[in-house]
C-alpha positions in Angstrom: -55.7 8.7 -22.2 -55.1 10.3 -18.9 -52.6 9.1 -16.6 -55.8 8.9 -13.9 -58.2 7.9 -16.3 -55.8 5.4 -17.8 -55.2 3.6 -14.2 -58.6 3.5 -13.5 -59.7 1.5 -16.8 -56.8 -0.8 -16.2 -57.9 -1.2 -12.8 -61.2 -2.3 -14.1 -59.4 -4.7 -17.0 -57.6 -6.2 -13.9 -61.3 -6.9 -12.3 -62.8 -8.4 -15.3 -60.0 -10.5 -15.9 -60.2 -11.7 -12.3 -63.9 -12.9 -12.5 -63.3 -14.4 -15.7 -60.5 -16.6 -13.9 -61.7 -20.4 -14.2 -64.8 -19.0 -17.3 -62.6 -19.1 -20.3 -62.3 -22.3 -22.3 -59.9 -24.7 -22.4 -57.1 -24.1 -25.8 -53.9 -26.3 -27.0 -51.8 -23.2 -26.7 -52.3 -22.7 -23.5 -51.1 -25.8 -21.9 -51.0 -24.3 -18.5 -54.4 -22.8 -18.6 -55.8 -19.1 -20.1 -54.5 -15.8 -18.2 -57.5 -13.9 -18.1 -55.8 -11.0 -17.6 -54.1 -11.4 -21.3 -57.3 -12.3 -22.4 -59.1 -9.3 -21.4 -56.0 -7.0 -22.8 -55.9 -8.6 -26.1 -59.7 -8.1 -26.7 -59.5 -4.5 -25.7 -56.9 -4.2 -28.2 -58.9 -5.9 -31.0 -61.7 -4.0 -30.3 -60.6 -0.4 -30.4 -57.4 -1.3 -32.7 -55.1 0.2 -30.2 -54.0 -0.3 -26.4 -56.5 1.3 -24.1 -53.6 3.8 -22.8 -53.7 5.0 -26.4 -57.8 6.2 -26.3 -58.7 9.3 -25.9 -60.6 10.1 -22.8 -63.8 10.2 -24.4 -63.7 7.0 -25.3 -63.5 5.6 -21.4 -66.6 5.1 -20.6 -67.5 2.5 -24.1 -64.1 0.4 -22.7 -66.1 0.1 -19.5 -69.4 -0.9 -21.5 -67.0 -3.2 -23.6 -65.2 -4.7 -20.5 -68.9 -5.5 -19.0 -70.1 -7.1 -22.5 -67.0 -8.7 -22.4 -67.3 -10.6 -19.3 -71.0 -11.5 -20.2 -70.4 -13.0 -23.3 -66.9 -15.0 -21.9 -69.4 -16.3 -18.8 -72.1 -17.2 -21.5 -69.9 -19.0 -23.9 -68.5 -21.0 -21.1 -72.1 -22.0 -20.1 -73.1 -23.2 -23.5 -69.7 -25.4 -22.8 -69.2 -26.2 -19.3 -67.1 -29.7 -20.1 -64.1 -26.9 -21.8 -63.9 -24.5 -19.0 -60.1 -24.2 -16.9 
């Protein structure tokens, strides 16, 4: 990916991780609570089997799409379970 493309996906990883601050659910090997932020990263890399940094440029604009059906599913989940959020 681009290095201006590249800093503007990350830029919107960095949002979506920051609304989903206090959403995800509570998990034993996270003591401390979830980072978001790692959370985010990790399902962009499970997704598209590679680092977003690593995508071609065509492929920005479904890691947007992904980052926005991301978020909605982590705010959904954590309604269906409001007693495990952090």
């Amino acid at each position: 990916m681009s290095p201006d493309l590249r800093r503007q996906i990350w830029k919107e990883m960095q949002v979506t991780g920051d609304r989903l601050r206090g959403v995800l659910p509570e998990d034993s090997r996270h003591p401390q609570g979830r980072n978001p932020h790692a959370h985010v990263a990790g399902c962009v890399k499970e997704r598209f089997g590679c680092s977003y940094r690593d995508l071609p440029d065509e492929r920005a604009e479904e890691v947007r799409t992904y980052l926005r059906e991301l978020e909605e599913a982590e705010r959904k989940n954590a309604s269906a379970a409001p007693e495990n959020r952090v």
